[in-house]
C-alpha positions in Angstrom: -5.8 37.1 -14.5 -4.1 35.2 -11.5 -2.4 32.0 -12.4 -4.5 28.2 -12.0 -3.9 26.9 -8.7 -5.5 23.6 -9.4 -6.7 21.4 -12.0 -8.8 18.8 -11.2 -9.6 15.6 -14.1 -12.2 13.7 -13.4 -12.3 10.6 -15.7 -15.6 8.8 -15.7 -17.6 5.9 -17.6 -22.1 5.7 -16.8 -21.3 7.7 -13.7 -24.6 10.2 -13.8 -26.0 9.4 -10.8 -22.9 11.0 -9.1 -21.6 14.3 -11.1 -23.9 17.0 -9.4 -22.7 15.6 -6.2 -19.1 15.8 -6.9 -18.7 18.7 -8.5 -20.7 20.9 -6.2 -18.4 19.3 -3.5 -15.3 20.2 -5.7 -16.7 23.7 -5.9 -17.5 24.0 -1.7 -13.6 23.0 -1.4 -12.1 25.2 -3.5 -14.3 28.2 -2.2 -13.5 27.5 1.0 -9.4 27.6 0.2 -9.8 30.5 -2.4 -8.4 28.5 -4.9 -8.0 29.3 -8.8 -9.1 25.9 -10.4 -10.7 24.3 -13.1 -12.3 20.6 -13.6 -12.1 18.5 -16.5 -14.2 16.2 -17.1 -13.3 13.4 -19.4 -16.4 11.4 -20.5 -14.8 7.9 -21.5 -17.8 6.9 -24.1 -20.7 7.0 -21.3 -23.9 5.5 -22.6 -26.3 6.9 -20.0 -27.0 10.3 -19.4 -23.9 11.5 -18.5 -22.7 13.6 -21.3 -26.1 15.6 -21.0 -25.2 16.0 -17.2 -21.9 17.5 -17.8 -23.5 20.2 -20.5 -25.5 21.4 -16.9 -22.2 21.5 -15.3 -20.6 23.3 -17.5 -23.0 26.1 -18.1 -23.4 26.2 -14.2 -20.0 26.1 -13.2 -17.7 28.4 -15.0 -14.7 26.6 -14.1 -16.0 22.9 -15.3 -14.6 22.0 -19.2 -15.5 18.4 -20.8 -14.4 16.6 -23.1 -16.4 13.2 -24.8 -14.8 10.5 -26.9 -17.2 9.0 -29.3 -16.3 5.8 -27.5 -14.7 3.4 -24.8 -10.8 4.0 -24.8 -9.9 3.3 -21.3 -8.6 5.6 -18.3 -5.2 5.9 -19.9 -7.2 7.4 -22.8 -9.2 10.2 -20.6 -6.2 11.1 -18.3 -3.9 11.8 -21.3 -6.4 13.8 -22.6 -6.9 15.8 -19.0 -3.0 16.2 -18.9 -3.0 17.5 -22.0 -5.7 20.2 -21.6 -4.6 21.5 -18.0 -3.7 24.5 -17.4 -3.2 24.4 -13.2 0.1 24.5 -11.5 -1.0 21.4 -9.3 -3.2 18.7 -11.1 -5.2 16.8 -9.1 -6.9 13.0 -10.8 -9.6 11.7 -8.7 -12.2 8.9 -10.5 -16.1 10.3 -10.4 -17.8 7.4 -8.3 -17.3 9.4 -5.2 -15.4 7.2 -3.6 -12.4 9.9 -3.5 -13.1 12.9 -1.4 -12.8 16.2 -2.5 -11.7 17.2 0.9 -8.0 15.5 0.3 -7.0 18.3 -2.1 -6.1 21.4 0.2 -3.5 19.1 1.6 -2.2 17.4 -1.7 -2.1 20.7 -2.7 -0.2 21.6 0.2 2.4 18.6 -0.1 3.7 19.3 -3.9 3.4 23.7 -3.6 5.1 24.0 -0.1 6.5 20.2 1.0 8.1 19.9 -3.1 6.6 17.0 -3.8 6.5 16.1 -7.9 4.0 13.7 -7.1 1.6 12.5 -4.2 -0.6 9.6 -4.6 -3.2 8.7 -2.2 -3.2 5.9 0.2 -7.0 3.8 0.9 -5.4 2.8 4.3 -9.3 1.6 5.2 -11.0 0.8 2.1 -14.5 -0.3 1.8 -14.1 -2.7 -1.6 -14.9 -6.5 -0.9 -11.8 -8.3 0.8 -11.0 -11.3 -1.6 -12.2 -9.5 -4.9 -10.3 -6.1 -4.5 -8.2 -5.6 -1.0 -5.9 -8.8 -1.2 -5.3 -8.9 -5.0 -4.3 -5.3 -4.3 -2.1 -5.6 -1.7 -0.3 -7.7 -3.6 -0.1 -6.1 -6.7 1.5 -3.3 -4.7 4.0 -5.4 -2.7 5.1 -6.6 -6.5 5.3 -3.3 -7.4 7.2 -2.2 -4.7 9.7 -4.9 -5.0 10.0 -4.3 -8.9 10.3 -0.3 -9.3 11.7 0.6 -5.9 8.8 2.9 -5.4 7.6 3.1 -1.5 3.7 3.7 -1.9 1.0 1.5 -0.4 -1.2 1.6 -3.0 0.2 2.7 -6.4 -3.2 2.5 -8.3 -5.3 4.7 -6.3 -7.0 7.1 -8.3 -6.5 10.4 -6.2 -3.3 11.3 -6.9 -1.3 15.2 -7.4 1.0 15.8 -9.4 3.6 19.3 -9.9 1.9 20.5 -13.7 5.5 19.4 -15.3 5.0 16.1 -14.8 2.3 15.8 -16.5 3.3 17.7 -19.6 6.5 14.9 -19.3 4.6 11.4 -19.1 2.8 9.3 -22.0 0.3 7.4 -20.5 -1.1 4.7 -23.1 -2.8 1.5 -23.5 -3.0 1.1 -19.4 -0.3 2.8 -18.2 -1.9 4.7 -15.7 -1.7 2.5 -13.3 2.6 3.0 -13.6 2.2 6.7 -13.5 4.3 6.7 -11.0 6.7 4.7 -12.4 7.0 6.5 -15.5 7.8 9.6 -13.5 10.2 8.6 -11.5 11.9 7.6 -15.3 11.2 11.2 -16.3 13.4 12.2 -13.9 11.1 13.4 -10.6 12.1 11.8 -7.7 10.5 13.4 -4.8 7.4 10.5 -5.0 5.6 10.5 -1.6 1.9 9.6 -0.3 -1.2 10.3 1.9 -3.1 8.5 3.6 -6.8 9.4 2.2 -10.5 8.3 3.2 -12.3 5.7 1.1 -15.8 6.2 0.7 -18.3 3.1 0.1 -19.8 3.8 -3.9 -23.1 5.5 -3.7 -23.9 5.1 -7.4 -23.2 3.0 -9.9 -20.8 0.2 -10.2 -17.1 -0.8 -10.4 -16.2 -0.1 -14.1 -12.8 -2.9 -13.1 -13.2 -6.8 -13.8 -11.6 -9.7 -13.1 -9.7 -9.4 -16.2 -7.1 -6.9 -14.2 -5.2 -9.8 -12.4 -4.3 -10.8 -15.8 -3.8 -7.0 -17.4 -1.4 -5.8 -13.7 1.2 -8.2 -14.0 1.3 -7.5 -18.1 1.6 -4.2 -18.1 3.8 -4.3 -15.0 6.5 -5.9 -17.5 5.9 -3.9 -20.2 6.1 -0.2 -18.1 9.4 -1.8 -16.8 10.5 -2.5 -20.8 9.6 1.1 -21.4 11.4 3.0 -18.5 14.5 1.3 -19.5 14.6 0.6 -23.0 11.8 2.8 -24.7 14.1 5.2 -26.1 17.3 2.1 -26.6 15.6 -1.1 -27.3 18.8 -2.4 -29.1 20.3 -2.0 -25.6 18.0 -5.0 -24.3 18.2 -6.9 -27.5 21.4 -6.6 -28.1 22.5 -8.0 -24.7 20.4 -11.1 -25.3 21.7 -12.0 -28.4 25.5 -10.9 -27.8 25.3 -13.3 -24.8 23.6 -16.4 -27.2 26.3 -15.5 -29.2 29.1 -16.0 -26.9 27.9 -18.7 -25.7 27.7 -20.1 -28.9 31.4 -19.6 -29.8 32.4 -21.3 -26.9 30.4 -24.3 -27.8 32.0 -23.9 -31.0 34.9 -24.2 -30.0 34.8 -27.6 -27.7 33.1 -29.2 -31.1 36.3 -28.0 -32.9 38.9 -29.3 -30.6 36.4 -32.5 -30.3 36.4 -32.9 -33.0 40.4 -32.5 -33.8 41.3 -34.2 -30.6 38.4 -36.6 -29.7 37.0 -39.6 -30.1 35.0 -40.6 -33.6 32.2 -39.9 -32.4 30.3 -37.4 -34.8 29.7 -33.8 -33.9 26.2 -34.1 -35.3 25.3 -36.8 -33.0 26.2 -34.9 -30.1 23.8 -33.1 -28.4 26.3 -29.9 -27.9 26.0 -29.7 -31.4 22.1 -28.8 -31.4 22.8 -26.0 -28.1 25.2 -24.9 -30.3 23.5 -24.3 -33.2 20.2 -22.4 -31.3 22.4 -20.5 -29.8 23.5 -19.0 -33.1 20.2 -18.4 -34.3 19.1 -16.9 -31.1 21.5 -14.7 -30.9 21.1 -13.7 -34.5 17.7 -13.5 -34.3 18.1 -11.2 -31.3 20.4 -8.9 -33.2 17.6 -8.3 -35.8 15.2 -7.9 -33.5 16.8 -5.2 -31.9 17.6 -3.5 -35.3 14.2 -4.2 -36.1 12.5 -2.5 -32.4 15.0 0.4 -33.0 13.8 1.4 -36.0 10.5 1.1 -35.1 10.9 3.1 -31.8 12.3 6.3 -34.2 9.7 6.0 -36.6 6.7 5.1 -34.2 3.5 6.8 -34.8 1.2 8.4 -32.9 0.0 6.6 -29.9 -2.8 8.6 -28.4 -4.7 9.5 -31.1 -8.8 9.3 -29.9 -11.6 10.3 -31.9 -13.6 12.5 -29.7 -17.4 13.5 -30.2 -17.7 16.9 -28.5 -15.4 19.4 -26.4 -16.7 22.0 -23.9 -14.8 24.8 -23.2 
């Protein structure tokens, strides 16, 4: 049996209006390149008729797998899940409103097989999401972005992305890292990060699974991908710095209330205000200290992260 070209996760929330659709366009492209692929389909706890959709699918297609979670976990949730079960040399993550085209992969294929790129995300140069709602906020979430991680790409969050099968196999996405999957590779150790530009369809079915509530979620887990990257593995390396500083500073203060006190007026120590910095600067940088003992121990004994309880698993 010749090796997978392609895997193709498809992550998806009340999206039944659209499945047939896209995976009889997934199937056209890959016929039409001769491709070795498979697509998995990761229902994210769908409440309409979705899950029975995807049992057509799979009976019809041989090359379709699913997997359901027995509830909502998020789009980190399904894509660790898809990373996890694919098998392809090139994975492809496109979102199931339709709004991706099918017709990108040949040449995001293209890019990370003969161009060796470890990842290629897609760029919505036009994009046909309302202007104050969705194009502004995300133009500049991605200027922060750019500014913060050094990454180059236009739009960091789009959903059509490639990636070189290793890559996958090395990131933990969790919580709502998925957005930083960039990010996290590039921390992995992949450097060749590059884009396309890619069509943006209008939605033809459903509606936008995203709220308001990502302006507040972005910048959030913006920091906390950062934290990760740097000091996942060495937390006491962050920790430590903060309190050895408060520390320092501290004996320094310590030592002008000494010789104040020596050489000075009569003026208490206690009454001088130096006297108070001093002292929270010993119990911050104490309680820094622990807090990095405490995050250490914690990060070497962590459990499971990405543990979902899933319902039903097809193929």
């Amino acid at each position: 049996m010749a090796p997978l070209q392609i895997s193709v996760i498809v992550s998806l929330l009340n999206e039944e209006g659209s499945l047939k659709e896209l995976m009889a366009w997934i199937a056209r492209v890959m016929q039409a390149n001769d491709f070795t692929y498979e697509v998995i389909f990761i229902d994210d706890g769908s409440t309409d008729r979705s899950w029975e959709i995807l049992k057509e699918l799979t009976t019809e297609y041989e090359q379709a797998k699913a997997v359901k979670f027995r509830r909502n976990y998020g789009k980190s949730a399904a894509l660790y899940t898809g990373f996890a079960k694919a098998e392809g040399a090139v994975v492809i993550t496109m979102d199931a409103d339709l709004q991706d085209s099918p017709d990108e992969i040949p040449e995001l294929y293209r890019m990370i097989t003969e161009d060796g790129y470890d990842l290629v995300s897609g760029w919505k140069k036009k994009r046909y999401d309302p202007v104050l709602t969705k194009n502004l906020p995300s133009k500049l979430y991605n200027a922060t972005v750019r500014m913060a991680t050094g990454i180059q790409l236009h739009d960091m969050n789009c959903g059509l992305k490639a990636y070189r099968n290793a890559v996958v196999k090395s990131v933990e996405v969790y919580g709502e890292m998925h957005r930083y999957i960039p990010v996290l590779a590039k921390y992995a150790g992949f450097k060749k990060i590059g884009e396309k530009p890619v069509v943006h369809q209008e939605r033809k079915y459903g509606v936008s699974k995203f709220g308001i509530e990502r302006f507040i979620r972005g910048p959030l887990d913006l920091m906390s991908v950062l934290f990760l990257c740097k000091f996942g593995k060495r937390p006491m390396h962050f920790f430590g710095m903060v309190g050895l500083g408060f520390l320092a500073l501290w004996g320094l203060l310590s030592l002008y209330l000494v010789g104040a006190a020596i050489f000075g007026s009569d003026y208490p120590i206690v009454a001088r205000p130096a006297f108070y910095i001093d002292l929270l600067c010993f119990l911050m940088g104490t309680g820094s200290l622990l807090l990095g003992c405490a995050t250490e121990l914690t990060a070497r004994t962590a459990s499971e992260r990405n543990a979902y309880l899933i319902e039903e698993t097809i193929k």
